[in-house]
C-alpha positions as CSV (number, residue, x, y, z in Angstrom):
1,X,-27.0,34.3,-0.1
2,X,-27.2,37.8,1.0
3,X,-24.2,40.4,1.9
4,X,-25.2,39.6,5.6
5,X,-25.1,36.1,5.1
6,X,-21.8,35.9,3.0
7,X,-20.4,38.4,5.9
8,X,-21.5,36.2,8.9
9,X,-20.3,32.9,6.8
10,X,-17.0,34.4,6.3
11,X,-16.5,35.0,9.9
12,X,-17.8,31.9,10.7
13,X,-15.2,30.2,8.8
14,X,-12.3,32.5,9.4
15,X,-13.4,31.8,13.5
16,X,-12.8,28.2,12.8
17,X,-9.7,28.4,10.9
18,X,-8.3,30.8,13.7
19,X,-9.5,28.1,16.9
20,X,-7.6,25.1,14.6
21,X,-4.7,27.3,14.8
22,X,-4.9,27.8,18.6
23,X,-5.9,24.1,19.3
24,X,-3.2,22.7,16.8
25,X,-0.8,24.7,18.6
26,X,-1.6,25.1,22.3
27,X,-4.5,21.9,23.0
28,X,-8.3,22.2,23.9
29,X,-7.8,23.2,27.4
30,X,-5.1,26.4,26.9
31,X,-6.7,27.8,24.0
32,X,-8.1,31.0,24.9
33,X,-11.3,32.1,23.1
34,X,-10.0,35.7,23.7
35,X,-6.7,35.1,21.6
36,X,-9.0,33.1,19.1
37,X,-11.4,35.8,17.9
38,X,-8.2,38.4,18.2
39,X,-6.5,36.2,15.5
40,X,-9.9,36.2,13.7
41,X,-10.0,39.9,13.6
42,X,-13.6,40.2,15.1
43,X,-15.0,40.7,18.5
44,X,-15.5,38.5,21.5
45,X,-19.1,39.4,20.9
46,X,-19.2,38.2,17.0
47,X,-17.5,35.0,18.6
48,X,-20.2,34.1,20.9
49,X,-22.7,34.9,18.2
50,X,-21.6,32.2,16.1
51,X,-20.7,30.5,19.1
52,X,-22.0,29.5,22.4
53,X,-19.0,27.9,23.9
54,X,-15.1,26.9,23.4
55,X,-16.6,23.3,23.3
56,X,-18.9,24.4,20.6
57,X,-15.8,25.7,18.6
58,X,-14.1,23.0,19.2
59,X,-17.2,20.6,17.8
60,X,-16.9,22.8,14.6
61,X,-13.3,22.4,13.7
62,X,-13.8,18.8,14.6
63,X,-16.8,18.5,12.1
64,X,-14.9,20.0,9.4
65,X,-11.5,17.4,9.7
66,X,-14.0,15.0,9.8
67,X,-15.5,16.3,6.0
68,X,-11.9,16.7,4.8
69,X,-11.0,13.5,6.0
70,X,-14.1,11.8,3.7
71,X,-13.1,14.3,1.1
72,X,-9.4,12.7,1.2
73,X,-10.7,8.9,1.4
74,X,-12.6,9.4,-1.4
75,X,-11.0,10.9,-3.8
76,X,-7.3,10.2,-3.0
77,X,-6.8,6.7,-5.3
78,X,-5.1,6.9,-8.6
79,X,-7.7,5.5,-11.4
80,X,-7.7,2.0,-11.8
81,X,-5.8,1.3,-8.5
82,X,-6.0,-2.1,-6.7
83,X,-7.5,-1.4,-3.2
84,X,-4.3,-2.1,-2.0
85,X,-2.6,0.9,-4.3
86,X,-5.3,3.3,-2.7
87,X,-4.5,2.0,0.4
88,X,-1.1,3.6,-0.2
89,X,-2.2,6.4,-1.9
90,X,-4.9,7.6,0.6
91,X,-2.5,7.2,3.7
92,X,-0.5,9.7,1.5
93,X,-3.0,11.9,0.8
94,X,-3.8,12.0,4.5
95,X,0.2,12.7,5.4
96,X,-0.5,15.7,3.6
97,X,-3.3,16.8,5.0
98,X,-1.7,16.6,8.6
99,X,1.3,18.5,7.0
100,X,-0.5,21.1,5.4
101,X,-3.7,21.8,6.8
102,X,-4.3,23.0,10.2
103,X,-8.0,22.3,10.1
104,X,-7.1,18.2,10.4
105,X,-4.4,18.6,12.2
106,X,-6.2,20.3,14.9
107,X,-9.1,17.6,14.4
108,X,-7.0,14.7,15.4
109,X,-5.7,16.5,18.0
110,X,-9.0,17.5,19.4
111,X,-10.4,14.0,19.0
112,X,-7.2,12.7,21.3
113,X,-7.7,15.5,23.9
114,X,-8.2,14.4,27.6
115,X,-9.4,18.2,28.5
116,X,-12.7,17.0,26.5
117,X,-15.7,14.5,25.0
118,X,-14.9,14.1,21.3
119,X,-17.5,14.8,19.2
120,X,-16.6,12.7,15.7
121,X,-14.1,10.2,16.7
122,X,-11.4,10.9,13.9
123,X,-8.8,7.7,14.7
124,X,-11.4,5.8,14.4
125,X,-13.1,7.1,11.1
126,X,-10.1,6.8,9.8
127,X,-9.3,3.0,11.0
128,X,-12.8,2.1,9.8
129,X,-11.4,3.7,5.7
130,X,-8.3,1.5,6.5
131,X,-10.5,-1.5,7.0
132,X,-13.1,-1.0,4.2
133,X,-9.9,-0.7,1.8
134,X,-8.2,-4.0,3.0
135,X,-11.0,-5.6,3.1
136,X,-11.7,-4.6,-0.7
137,X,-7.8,-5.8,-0.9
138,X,-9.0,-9.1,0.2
139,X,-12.0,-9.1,-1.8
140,X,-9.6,-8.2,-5.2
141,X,-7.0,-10.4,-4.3
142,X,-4.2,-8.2,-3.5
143,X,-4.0,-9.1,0.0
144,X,-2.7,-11.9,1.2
145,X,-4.9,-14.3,2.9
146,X,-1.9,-14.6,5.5
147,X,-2.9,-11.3,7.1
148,X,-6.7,-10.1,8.4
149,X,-7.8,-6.5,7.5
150,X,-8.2,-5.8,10.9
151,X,-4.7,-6.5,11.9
152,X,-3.0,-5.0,9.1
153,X,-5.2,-2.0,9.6
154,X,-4.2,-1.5,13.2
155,X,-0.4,-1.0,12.1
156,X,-1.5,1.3,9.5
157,X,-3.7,3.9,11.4
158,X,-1.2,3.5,14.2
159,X,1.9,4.3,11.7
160,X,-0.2,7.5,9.9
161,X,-1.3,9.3,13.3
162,X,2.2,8.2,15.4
163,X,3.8,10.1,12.7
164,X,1.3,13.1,12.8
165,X,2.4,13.0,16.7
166,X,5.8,12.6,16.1
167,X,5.7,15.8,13.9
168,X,4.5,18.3,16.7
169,X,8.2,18.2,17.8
170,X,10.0,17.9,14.5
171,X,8.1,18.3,11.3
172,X,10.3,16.3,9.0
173,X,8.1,13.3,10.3
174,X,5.1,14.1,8.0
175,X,7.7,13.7,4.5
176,X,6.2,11.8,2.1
177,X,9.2,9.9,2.2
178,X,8.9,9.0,6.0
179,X,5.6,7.0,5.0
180,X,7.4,5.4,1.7
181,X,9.8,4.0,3.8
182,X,7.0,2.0,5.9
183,X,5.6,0.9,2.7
184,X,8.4,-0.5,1.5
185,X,8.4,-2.5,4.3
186,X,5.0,-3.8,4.8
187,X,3.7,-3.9,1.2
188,X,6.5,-7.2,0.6
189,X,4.4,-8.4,3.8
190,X,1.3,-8.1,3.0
191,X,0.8,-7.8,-0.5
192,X,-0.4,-11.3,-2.9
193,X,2.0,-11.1,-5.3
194,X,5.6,-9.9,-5.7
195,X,6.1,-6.2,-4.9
196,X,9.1,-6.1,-6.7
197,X,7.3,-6.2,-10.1
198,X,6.0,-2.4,-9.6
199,X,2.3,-3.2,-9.6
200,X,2.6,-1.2,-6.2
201,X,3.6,2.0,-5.7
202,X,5.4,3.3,-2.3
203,X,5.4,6.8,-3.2
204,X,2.5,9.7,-3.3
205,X,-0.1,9.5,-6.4
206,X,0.6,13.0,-7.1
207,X,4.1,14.6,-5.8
208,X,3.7,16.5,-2.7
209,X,4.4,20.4,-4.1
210,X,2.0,20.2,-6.6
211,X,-0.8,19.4,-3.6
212,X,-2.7,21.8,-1.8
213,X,-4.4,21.8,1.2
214,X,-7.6,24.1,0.1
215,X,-8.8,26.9,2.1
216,X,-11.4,26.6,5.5
């Protein structure tokens, strides 16, 4: 890559960092591209250069929650996990995202916004993980055969996102411990076998302060 091109690739990403910031805060439709490339530290110009649009900005920053979120679905199990166990431990990993990382925050948000067409449908990527990992469940025998993946999944994706909404008026919503809690009810539920035994684990894989949210 060349000086020019690491130049224009840094602005490009410290652009999108600066219009999940806006949209986090403010929604699709009060953003103001002006206030964006001021936080950005470059010209309305250099904007619209990387830019065509606040719809186009918008498509970006949804893009790139979207490639976090697959990062996070992948990788978020602890080894040897029962599906079940990831399920638990990937709808940490994603509490943390929303807590600390404004890029999929703003993502969801965006994707929920009446003020606009979403252009990756997060909820929904994120519903279809929750499937695919009760449906391994199922597969493993973890699950019960009293519940259906798609029900249980439902109240899952529901729980994870109405917390990530919750939190715009009181951040304490996003703590790990707000999604242990729910797991301690629903894993006695759901799960095959007794709960009680530890074989499942309500709390985050990894404690929360050791977990970064990485950089745009």
């Amino acid at each position: 890559m060349t000086p020019k091109q690491e130049r224009a690739f840094r602005t490009r990403t410290q652009l999108v960092l600066s219009a999940a910031e806006a949209f986090d805060r403010q929604g699709f439709a009060t953003a103001s591209l002006t206030a964006i490339s001021n936080s950005a530290g470059v010209s309305n110009g250099a904007l619209h250069f990387h830019f065509e649009s606040k719809e186009a900005l918008a498509a970006a920053v949804e893009a790139e929650a979207a490639e976090r979120m697959r990062t996070i679905v992948d990788g978020a199990a602890r080894r040897g996990a029962s599906a079940l166990q990831a399920l638990v431990d990937t709808s940490h990993a994603v509490m943390l995202r929303l807590r600390q990382d404004v890029v999929v925050r703003a993502g969801f948000r965006l994707s929920g916004d009446a003020a606009r067409q979403a252009t990756h449908d997060l909820p929904e990527h994120w519903r279809q993980s929750v499937v695919r990992l009760l449906e391994r469940a199922g597969r493993d025998g973890s699950l019960t055969s009293a519940v259906t993946p798609s029900d249980v999944a439902g109240v899952v994706t529901a729980t994870v996102l109405g917390f990530g909404v919750l939190a715009r008026f009181d951040s304490a919503w996003l703590a790990s411990g707000s999604l242990s809690g729910f797991w301690k009810l629903m894993l006695p539920m759901i799960a095959a076998g007794p709960v009680e035994r530890g074989e499942l684990d309500c709390r985050p894989a990894v404690p929360a302060d050791v977990r970064r949210a990485p950089a745009v």
